[in-house]
C-alpha distance (Angstrom), angle and dihedral (degrees) to the residues before:
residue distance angle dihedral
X1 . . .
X2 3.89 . .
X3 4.05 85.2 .
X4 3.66 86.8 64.2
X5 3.58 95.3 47.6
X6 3.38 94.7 49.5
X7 4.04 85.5 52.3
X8 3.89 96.7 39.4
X9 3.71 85.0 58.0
X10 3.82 101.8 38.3
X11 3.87 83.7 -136.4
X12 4.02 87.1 150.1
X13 3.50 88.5 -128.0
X14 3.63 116.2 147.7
X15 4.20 124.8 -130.0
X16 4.01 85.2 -149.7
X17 3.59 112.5 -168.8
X18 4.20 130.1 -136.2
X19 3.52 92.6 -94.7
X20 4.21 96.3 61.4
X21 4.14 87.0 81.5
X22 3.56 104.5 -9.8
X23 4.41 80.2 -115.4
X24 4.39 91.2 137.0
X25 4.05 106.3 -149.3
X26 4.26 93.2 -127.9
X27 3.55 120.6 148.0
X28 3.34 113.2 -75.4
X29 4.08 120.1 -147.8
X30 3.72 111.1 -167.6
X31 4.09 101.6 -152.2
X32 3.70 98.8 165.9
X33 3.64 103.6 100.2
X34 3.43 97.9 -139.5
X35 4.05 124.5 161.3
X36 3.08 90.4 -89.0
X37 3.85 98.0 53.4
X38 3.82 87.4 51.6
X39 3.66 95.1 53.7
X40 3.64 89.4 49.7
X41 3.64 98.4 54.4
X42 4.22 90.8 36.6
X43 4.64 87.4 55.7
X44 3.42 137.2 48.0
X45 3.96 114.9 -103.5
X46 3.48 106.6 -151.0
X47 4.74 106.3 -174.2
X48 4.24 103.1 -162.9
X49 3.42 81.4 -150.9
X50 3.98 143.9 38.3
X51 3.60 119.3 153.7
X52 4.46 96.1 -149.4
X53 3.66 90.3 129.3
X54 3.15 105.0 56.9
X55 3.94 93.5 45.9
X56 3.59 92.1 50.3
X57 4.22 86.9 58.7
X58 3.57 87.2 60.4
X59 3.33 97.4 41.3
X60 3.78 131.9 -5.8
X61 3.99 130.4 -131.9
X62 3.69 135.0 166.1
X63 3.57 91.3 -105.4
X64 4.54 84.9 -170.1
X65 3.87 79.6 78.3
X66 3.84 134.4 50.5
X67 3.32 115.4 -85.2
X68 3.51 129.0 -156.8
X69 3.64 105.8 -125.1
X70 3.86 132.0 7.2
X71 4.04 119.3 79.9
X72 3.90 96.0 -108.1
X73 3.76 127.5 58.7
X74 4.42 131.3 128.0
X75 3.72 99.3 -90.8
X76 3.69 106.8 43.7
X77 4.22 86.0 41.0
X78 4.56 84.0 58.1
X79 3.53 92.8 45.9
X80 3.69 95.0 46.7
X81 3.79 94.1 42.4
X82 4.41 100.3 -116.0
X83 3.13 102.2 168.2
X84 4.06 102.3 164.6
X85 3.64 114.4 12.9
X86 3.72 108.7 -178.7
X87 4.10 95.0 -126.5
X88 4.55 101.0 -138.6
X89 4.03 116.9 -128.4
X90 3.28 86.3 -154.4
X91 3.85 124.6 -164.1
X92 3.42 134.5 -160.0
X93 3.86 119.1 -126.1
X94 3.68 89.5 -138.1
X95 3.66 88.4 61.4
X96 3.83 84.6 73.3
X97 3.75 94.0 72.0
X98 3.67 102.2 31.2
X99 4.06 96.0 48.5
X100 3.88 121.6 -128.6
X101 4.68 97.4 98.9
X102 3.77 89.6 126.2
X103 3.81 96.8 39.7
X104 3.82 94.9 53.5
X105 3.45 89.2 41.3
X106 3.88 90.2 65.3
X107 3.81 87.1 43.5
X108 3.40 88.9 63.1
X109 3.53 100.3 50.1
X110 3.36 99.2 45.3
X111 4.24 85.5 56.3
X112 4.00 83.8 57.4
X113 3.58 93.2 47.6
X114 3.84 86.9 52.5
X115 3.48 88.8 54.9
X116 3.36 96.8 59.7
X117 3.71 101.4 36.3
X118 4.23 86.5 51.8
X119 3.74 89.5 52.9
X120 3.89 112.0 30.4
X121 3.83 97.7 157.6
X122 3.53 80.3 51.5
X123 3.59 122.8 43.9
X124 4.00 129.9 11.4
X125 3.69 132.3 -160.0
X126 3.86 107.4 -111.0
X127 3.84 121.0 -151.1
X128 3.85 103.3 157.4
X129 3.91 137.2 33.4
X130 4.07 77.8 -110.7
X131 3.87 91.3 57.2
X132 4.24 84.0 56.7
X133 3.41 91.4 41.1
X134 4.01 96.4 56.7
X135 3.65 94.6 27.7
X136 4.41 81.7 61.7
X137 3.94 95.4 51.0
X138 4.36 85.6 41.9
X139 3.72 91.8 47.5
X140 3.30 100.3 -120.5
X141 3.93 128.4 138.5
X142 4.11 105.9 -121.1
X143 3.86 111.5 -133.6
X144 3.71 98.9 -156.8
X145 3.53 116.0 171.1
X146 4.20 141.9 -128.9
X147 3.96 124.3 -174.4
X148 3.49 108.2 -139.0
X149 3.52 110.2 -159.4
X150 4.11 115.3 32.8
X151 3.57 89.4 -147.2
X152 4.59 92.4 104.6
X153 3.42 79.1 68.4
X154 3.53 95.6 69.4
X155 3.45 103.2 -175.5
X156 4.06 97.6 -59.6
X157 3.84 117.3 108.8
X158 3.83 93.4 -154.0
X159 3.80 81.3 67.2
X160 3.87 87.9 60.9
X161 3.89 91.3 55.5
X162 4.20 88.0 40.6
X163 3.89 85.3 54.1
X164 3.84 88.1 43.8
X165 3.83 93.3 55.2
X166 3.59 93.4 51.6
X167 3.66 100.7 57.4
X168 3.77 111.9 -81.3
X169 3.55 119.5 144.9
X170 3.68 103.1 172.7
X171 4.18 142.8 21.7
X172 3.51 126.8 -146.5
X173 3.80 104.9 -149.5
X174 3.67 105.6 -132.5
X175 4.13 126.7 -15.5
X176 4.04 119.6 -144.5
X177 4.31 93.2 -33.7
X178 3.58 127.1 48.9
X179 3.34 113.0 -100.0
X180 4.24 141.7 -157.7
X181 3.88 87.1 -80.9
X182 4.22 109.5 31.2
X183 3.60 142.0 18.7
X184 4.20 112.0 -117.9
X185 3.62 131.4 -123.3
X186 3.50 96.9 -131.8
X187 3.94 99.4 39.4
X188 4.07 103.3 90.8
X189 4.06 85.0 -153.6
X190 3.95 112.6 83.2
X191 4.07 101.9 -168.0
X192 3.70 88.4 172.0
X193 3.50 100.4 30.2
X194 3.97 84.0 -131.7
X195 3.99 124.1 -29.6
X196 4.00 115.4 25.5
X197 4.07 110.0 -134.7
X198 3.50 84.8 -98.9
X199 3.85 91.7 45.7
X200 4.02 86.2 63.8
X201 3.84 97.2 50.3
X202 3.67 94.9 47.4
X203 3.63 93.7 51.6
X204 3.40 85.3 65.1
X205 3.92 94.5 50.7
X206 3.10 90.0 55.3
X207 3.56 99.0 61.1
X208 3.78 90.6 39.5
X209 3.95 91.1 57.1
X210 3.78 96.9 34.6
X211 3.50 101.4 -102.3
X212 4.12 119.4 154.7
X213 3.49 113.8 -134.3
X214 3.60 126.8 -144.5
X215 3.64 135.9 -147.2
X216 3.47 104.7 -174.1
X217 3.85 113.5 117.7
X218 4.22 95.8 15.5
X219 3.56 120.5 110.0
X220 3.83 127.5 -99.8
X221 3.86 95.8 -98.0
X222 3.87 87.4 50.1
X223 3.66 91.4 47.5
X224 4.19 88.7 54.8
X225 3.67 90.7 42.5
X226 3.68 88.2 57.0
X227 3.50 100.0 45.6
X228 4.21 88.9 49.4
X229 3.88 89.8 49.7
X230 3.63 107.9 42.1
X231 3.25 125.3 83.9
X232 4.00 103.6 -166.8
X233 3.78 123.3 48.7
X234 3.71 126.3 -74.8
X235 3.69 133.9 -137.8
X236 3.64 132.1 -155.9
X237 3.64 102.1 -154.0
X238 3.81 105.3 -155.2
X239 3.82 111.0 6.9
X240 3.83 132.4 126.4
X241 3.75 140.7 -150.5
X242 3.99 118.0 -67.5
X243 4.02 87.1 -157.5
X244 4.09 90.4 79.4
X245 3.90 95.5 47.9
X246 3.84 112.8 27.2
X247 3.54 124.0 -150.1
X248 3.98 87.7 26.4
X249 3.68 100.7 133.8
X250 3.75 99.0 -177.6
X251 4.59 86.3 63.3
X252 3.58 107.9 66.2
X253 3.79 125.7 -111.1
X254 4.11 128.5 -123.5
X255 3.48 89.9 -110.9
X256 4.25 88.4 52.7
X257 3.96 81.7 48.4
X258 3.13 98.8 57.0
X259 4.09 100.0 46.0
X260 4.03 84.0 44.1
X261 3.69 83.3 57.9
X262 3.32 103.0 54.2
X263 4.06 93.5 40.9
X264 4.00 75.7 65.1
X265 3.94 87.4 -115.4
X266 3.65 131.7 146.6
X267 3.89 128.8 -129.8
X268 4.06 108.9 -147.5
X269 3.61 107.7 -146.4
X270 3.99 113.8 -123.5
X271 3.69 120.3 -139.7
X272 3.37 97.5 -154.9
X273 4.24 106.5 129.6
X274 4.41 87.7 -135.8
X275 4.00 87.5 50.4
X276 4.12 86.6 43.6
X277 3.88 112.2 34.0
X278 3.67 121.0 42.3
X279 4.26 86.3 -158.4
X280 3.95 77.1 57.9
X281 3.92 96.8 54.3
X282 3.73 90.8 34.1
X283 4.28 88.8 59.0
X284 3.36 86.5 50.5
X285 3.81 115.9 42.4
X286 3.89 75.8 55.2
X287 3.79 100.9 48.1
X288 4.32 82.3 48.5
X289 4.01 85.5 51.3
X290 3.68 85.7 52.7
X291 3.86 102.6 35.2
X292 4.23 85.4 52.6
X293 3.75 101.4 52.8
X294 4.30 91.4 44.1
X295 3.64 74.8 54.4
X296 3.64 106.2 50.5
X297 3.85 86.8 35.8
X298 3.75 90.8 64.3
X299 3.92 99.0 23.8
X300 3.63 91.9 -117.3
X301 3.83 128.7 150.8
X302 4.25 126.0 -134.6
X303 3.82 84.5 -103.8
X304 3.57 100.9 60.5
X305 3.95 118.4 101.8
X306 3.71 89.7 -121.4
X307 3.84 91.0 59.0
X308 4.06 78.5 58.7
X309 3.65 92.1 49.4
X310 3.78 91.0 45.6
X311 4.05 91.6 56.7
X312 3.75 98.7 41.0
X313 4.15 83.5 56.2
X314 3.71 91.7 45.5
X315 3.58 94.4 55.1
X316 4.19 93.2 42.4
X317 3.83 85.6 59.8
X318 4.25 95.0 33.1
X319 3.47 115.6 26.0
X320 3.75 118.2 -148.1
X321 3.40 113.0 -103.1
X322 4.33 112.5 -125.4
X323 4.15 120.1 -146.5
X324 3.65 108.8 -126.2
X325 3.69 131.9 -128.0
X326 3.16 85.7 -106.4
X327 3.89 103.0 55.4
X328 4.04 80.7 48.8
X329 3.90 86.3 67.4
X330 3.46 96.9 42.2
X331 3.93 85.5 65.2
X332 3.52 93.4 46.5
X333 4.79 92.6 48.2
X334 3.97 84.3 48.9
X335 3.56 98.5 52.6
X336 3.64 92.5 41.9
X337 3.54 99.2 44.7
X338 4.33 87.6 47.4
X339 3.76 95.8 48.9
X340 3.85 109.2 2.8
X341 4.10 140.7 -109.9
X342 3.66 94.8 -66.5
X343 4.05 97.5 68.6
X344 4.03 103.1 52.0
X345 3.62 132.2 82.6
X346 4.25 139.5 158.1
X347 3.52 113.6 -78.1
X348 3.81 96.9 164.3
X349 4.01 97.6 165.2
X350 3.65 86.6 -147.4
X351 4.43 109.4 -177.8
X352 4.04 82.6 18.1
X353 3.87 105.0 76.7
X354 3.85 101.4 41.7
X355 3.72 121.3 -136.8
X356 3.97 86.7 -23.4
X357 3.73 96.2 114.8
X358 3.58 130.1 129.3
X359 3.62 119.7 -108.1
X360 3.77 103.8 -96.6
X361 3.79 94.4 35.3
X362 3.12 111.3 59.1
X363 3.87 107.1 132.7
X364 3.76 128.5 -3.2
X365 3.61 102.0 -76.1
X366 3.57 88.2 77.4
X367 3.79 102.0 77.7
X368 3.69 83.6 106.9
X369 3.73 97.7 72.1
X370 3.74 98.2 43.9
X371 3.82 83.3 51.7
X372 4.20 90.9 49.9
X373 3.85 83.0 47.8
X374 3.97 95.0 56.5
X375 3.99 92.3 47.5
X376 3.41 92.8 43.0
X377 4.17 88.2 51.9
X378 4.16 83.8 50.2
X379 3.45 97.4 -98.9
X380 4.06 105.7 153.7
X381 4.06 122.1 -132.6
X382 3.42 92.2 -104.9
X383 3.82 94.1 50.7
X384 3.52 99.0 47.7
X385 4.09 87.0 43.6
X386 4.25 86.6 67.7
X387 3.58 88.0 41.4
X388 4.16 88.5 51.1
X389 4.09 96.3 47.2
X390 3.95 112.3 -33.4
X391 3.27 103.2 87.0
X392 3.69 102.6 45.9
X393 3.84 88.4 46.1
X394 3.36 90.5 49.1
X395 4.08 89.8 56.4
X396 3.72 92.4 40.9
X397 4.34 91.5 52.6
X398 3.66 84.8 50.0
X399 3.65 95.5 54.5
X400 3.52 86.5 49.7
X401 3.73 100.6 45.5
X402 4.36 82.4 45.8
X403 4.32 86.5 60.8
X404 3.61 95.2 39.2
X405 3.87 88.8 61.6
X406 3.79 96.9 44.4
């Protein structure tokens, strides 16, 4: 399921199986109440990005209880402290060409909705920074909710208000092709050469109605675009830094940084080990090079079983190489010591990026350790609090404080 996201969206992030480093992807409680445990229980946690629904299309779970595979479920999201994870409606690119964006959007929102009505004492739609707010003092885990992929809205702006009614809270532009509204990152054609027409005049819907946007996955001329046209602050939801893996479009780049910082946006760090480690993206642009000509050789596609075959091989003889912890933080010191502790956020990407997660972060109980790993950097309580939630809220009541005066 996440295999074939990872494929559909040519994100070059790798499925890896057990075998790669014998490191198995089970839930992981953290009941040592460290620090950082205490901090995470004491703030909000808001994630930008959490790909549940998406999972639960392929194949669905009661997500109130623990599961026993996946990155998201109730009790692993209590012990680690997630308070708000931003639940992704996300849509394949390939969607664009065969028709039915907007109609698996709905799908998906209506399987987050179920969630929430199945497990009330648990989990509660969340449609404002107040909704997360209350939700917090209730005890009750906020399911707010990004679109990733703009291609549902299919060129219409009453779709923007129909998404807007039913819960979403912010767009990501395009996904892994360009779409009606933005050139892509990882698409090497650049029809609009950033924003479409239509790009430009929903941007400024968006901030008229109170929608976030997001500039994780668009190009760099989109991402300028953006920044000239809107007139609230942006987000990207789950991106990293560009500085530890050059020429990595999808990351953004200190110059990016900087204009994100002075739109007042946010960058969400992704935890991804190709967005973190450039040993990570390095394995597997070359496992890709490798996986494409055994392909080609014996016209085979990614979803045959032998493709499967061919990767579980591949990582016997080369095991995948994991980001740490550790090169997680170092994302999160150069961003803040380029633009500051008011423009970074989580953006974890947790049931989007496979088994690709770094060791000591592998599912959203482990909020905790990337919390020790601030304080023990020298990060105070009240910097790693903005960090946690703050900052991202503070973005999102600015949106909404933009609409409610146009």
């Amino acid at each position: 399921m996440i295999f074939n996201k990872a494929i559909i969206a040519s994100t070059f992030i790798l499925a890896t199986t057990l075998i790669m480093t014998g490191c198995e992807n089970k839930p992981q409680v953290n009941n040592e109440k460290t620090r950082g445990f205490e901090l995470a229980q004491k703030y909000i946690i808001l994630d930008g990005h959490i790909d549940v629904p998406y999972r639960l299309e392929k194949k669905w779970q009661d997500v109130s209880m623990a599961t026993a595979d996946g990155d998201f479920d109730y009790p692993r999201a209590k012990s680690g402290g997630l308070n708000a994870p931003f639940m992704s409606i996300y849509i394949p690119a390939v969607l664009q060409l065969t028709g039915g964006s907007k109609k698996l959007a709905d799908k998906l929102i209506d399987s987050v909705e179920t969630i929430a009505a199945n497990a009330p004492d648990k989990f509660a739609i969340a449609a404002s920074v107040k909704d997360v707010q209350q939700h917090f003092q209730q005890g009750i885990i906020s399911l707010p909710m990004g679109m990733e992929n703009g291609s549902p809205i299919e060129g219409k702006l009453e779709n923007l208000t129909h998404f807007y009614n039913r819960g979403v809270r912010y767009i990501t532009l395009s996904h892994s092709k360009a779409n009606h509204i933005s050139d892509s990152s990882y698409d090497p054609l650049r029809p609009a050469r950033g924003l479409t027409d239509f790009g430009k005049a929903l941007i400024t819907e968006m901030n008229n109605i109170g929608m976030m946007i997001d500039v994780s996955h668009i190009s760099d001329d989109s991402f300028y675009q953006v920044i000239e046209l809107s007139k609230a602050p942006v987000i990207a939801s789950h991106s990293s830094a560009r500085h530890f893996i050059p020429g990595f479009e999808r990351n953004m780049s200190d110059d990016m940084l900087i204009k994100l910082a002075k739109n007042g946006g946010v960058i969400q760090i992704n935890f991804g080990s190709t967005f973190i480690s450039k040993k990570s993206r390095e394995h597997n642009d070359t496992y890709k090079l490798a996986l494409n000509k055994f392909l080609k050789a014996n016209t085979l596609t990614k979803a045959s079983p032998e493709a499967e075959e061919f990767k579980q091989q591949y990582l016997q003889v080369t095991p995948f190489d994991y980001a740490s912890l550790d090169d997680v933080l170092d994302h999160f010191d150069h961003v803040i010591k380029l633009i500051g502790i008011d423009h970074v956020g989580i953006g974890s990407d947790y049931d989007g990026v496979g088994d690709s997660l770094p060791t000591g972060l592998k599912d959203v109980a482990s909020y905790p350790n990337l919390i020790d790993g601030l304080l023990e950097r020298g990060y105070s309580e009240a910097e790693i609090s903005k960090i946690l939630s703050a900052n991202v809220l503070r973005v999102w009541s600015e949106v909404e404080h933009y609409a409610a005066d146009h």
